[in-house]
C-alpha positions in Angstrom: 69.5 -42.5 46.6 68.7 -42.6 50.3 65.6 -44.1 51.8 63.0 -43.2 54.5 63.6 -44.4 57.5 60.0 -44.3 58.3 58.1 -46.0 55.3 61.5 -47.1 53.5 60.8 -45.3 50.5 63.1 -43.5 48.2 63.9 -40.2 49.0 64.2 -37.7 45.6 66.8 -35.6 46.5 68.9 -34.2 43.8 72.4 -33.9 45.1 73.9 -31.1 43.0 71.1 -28.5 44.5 70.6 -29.4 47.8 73.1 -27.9 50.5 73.9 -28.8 53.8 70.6 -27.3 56.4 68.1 -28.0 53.5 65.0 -30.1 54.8 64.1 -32.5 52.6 60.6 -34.1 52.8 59.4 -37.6 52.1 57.0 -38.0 49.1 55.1 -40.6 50.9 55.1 -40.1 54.2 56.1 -36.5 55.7 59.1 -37.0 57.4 61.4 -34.6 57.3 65.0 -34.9 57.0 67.9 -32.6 57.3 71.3 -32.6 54.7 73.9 -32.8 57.1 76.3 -33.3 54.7 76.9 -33.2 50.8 79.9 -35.5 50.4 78.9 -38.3 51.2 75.4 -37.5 51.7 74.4 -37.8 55.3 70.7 -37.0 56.5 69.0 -36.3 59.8 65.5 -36.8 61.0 64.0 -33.6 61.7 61.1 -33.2 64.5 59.0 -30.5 62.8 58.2 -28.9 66.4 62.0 -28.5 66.4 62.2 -26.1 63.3 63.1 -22.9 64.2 60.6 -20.4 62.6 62.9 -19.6 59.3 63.0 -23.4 58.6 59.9 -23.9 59.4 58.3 -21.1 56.5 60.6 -22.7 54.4 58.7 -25.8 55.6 55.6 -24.5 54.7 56.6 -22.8 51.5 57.5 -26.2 50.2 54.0 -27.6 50.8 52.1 -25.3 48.7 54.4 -26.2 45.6 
């Protein structure tokens, strides 16, 4: 399991939903990372300003949960 580059905590990802453009979130700190790739599992720090507006109500739809 990955961690967050930002507070170093694990990140919860479950690697046989997730695909490749998902943003996953950190639990304890917000940032935002995007699955680059499945196989070996690669992530990318996302800048939320960077979203484009279909990502970003994704974004926003996975807060309210």
């Amino acid at each position: 399991m990955p961690d967050c580059s930002e507070c170093e905590s694990p990140l919860d990802i479950d690697e046989e939903i997730v695909e490749e453009g998902d943003i996953v979130v950190c639990d304890e700190c917000g940032a935002q990372y995007e699955i680059v790739a499945i196989d070996p599992l690669e992530l990318a720090a996302v800048d939320p300003d960077d979203l484009d507006e279909e990502d970003a109500d994704l974004y926003e739809e996975g807060e309210e949960e």
